[in-house]
C-alpha positions as CSV (number, residue, x, y, z in Angstrom):
1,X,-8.7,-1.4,-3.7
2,X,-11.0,-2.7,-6.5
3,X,-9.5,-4.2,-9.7
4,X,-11.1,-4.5,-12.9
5,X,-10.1,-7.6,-14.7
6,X,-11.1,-6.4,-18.0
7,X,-10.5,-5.1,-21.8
8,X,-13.8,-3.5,-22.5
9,X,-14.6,-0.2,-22.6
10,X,-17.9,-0.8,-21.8
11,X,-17.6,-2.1,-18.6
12,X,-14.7,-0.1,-17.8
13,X,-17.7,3.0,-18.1
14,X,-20.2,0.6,-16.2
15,X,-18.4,-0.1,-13.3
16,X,-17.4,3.3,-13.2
17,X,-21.5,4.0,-12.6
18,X,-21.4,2.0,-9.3
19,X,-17.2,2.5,-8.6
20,X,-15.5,6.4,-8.5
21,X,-12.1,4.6,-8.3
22,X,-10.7,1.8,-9.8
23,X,-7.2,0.2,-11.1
24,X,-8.0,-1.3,-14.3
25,X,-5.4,-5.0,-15.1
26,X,-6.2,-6.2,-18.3
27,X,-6.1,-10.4,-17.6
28,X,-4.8,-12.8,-20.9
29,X,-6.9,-15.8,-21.1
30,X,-7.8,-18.3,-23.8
31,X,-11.8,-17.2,-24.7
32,X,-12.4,-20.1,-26.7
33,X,-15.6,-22.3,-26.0
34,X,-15.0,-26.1,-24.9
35,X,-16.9,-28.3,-26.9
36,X,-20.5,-28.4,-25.9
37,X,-20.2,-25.9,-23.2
38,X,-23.5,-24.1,-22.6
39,X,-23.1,-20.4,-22.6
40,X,-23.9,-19.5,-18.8
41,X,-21.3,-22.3,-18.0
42,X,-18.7,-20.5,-20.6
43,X,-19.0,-17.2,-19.0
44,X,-19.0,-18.0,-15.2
45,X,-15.9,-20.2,-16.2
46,X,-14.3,-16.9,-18.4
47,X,-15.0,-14.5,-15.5
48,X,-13.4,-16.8,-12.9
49,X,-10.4,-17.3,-15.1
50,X,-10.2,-13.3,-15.6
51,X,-10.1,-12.1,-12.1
52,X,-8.2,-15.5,-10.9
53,X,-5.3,-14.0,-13.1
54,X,-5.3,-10.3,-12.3
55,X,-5.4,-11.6,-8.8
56,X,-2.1,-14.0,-8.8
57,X,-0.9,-10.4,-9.9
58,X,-2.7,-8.3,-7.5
59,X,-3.4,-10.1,-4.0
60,X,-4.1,-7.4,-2.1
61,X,-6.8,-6.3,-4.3
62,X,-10.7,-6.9,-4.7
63,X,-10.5,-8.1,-8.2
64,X,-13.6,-8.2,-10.5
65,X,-13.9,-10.4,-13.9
66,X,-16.4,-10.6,-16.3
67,X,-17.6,-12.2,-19.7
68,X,-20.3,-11.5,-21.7
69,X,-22.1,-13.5,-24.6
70,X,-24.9,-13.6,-26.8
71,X,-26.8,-17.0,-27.5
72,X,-29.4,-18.1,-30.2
73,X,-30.2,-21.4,-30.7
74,X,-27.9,-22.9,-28.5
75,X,-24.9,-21.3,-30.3
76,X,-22.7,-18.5,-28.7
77,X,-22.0,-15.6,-31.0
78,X,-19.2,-14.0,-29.8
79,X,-17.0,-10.9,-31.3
80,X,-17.0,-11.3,-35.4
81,X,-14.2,-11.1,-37.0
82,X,-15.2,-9.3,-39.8
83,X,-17.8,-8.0,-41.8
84,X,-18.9,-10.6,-43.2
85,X,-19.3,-12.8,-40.3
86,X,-21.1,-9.5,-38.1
87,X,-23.5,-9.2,-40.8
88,X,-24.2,-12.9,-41.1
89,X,-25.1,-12.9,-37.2
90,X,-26.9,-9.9,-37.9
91,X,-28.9,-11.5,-40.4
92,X,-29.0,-14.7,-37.6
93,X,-30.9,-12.0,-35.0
94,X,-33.3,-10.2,-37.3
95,X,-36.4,-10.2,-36.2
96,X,-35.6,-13.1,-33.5
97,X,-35.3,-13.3,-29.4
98,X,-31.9,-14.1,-28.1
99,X,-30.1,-14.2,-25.1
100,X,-27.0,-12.0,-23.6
101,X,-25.4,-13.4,-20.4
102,X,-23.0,-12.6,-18.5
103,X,-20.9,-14.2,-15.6
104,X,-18.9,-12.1,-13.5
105,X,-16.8,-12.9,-10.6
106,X,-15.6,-10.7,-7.6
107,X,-12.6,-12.0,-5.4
108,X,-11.4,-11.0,-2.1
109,X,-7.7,-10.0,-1.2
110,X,-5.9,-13.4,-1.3
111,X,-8.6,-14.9,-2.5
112,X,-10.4,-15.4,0.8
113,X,-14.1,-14.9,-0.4
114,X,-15.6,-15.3,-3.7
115,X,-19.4,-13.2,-5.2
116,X,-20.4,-13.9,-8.5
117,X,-23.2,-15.3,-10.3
118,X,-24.4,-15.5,-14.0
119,X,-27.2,-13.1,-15.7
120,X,-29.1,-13.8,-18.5
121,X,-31.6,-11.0,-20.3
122,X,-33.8,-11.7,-23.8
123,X,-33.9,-9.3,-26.8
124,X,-35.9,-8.9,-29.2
125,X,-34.7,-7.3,-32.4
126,X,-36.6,-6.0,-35.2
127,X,-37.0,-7.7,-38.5
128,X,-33.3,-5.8,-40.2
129,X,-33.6,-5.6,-44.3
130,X,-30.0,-6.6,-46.2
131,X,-29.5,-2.6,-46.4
132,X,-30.4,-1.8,-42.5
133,X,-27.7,-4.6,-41.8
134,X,-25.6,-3.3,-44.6
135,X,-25.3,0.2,-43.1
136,X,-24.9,-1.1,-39.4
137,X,-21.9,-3.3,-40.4
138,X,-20.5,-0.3,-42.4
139,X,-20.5,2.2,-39.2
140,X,-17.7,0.0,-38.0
141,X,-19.5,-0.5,-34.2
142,X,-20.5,-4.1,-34.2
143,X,-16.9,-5.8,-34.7
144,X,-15.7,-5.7,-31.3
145,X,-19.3,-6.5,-29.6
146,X,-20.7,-10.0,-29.0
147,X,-23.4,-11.4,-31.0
148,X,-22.1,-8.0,-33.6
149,X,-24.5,-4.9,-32.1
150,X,-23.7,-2.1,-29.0
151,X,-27.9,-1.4,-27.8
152,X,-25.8,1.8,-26.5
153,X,-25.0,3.1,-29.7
154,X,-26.6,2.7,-33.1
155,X,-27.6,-0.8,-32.3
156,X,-30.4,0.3,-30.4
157,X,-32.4,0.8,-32.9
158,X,-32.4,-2.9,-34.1
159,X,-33.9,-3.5,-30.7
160,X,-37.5,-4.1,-30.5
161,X,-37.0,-5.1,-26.4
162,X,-35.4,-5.9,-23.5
163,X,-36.3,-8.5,-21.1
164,X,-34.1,-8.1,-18.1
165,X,-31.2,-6.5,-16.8
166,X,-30.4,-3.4,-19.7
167,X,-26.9,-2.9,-18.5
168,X,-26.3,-6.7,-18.5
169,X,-26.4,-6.3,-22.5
170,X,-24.1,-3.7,-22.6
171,X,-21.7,-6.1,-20.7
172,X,-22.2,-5.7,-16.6
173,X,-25.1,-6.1,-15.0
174,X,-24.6,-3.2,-12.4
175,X,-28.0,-4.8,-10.0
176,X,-26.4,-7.8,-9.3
177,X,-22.6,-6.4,-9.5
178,X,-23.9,-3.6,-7.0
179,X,-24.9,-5.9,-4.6
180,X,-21.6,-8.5,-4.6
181,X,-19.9,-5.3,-4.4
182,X,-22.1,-4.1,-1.0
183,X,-22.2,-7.3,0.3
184,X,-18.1,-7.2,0.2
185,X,-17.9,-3.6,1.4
186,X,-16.9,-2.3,-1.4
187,X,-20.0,0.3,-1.6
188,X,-22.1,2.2,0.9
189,X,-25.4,0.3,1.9
């Protein structure tokens, strides 16, 4: 059995790409960045923390965690938390290349085996006006995303391109997950 450490929608609808069947065991951990931590280290330490707490609860299970941010400048924009703050990383991203990375982390039944890695991809967005950000922000869709845009909704149009693994920016990067998950058995070869 296959356990999704994970909140999201999105990569609840991701795995479920690569996955028919899944339990889903939303894990509690602290999200905050450690002073200084670069963001590759942040998420492969995030996704490790996820699926090592589902699995104290689930031991039997595969158990897969993940964590996904966005990075410009060397700062991590994570999920805003309001309007304000998703327009002013909006505002941060216009017309800029940034990063999205994600770490994810697949453990065995007691822990035996661990797959995993880290997966970065650059984006380009489009130079936004104040009133293309304005009406974003006001549809409501980037308050719960990292780095404030969904490219699978309305956000993809502030997307001038991809670099890299298209499903990683939505939150899983089903090439890489796909293959941990082959390479553990979990899906036909």
């Amino acid at each position: 059995m296959l356990v999704l450490a994970s909140a999201s929608p999105r990569r609840r609808e991701l795995l479920r790409w690569l996955v028919a069947e899944y339990d889903l065991d939303v894990a509690k951990v602290d999200e905050s960045a450690r002073p200084g931590e670069a963001a590759a280290a942040l998420v492969g330490r995030l996704a490790e923390a996820k699926a090592g707490a589902v699995a104290g609860r689930r031991p039997e299970a595969w158990v897969l965690g993940a964590d996904t941010v966005v990075e410009i400048d060397g700062d991590v924009l994570g999920k805003p938390a309001d309007p304000r703050e998703a327009a002013g990383m909006l505002r941060r991203l216009s017309g800029r290349e940034h990063r999205v990375v994600t770490g994810f982390t697949l453990l065995a039944p007691h822990g035996r085996a661990r797959h995993g890695g880290t997966v970065e991809s650059r984006v380009l967005f489009h130079d936004l006006s104040p009133r293309t950000i304005e009406a974003y922000v006001a549809t409501g869709e980037p308050l719960d995303k990292a780095g404030s845009y969904a490219i699978q909704g309305r956000g993809a149009g502030l997307v001038a391109r991809v670099d890299g693994s298209f499903t990683n920016v939505i939150g899983l990067p089903l090439g890489e997950v796909g293959a941990a998950l082959r390479e553990a058995g979990l899906l036909a070869r």
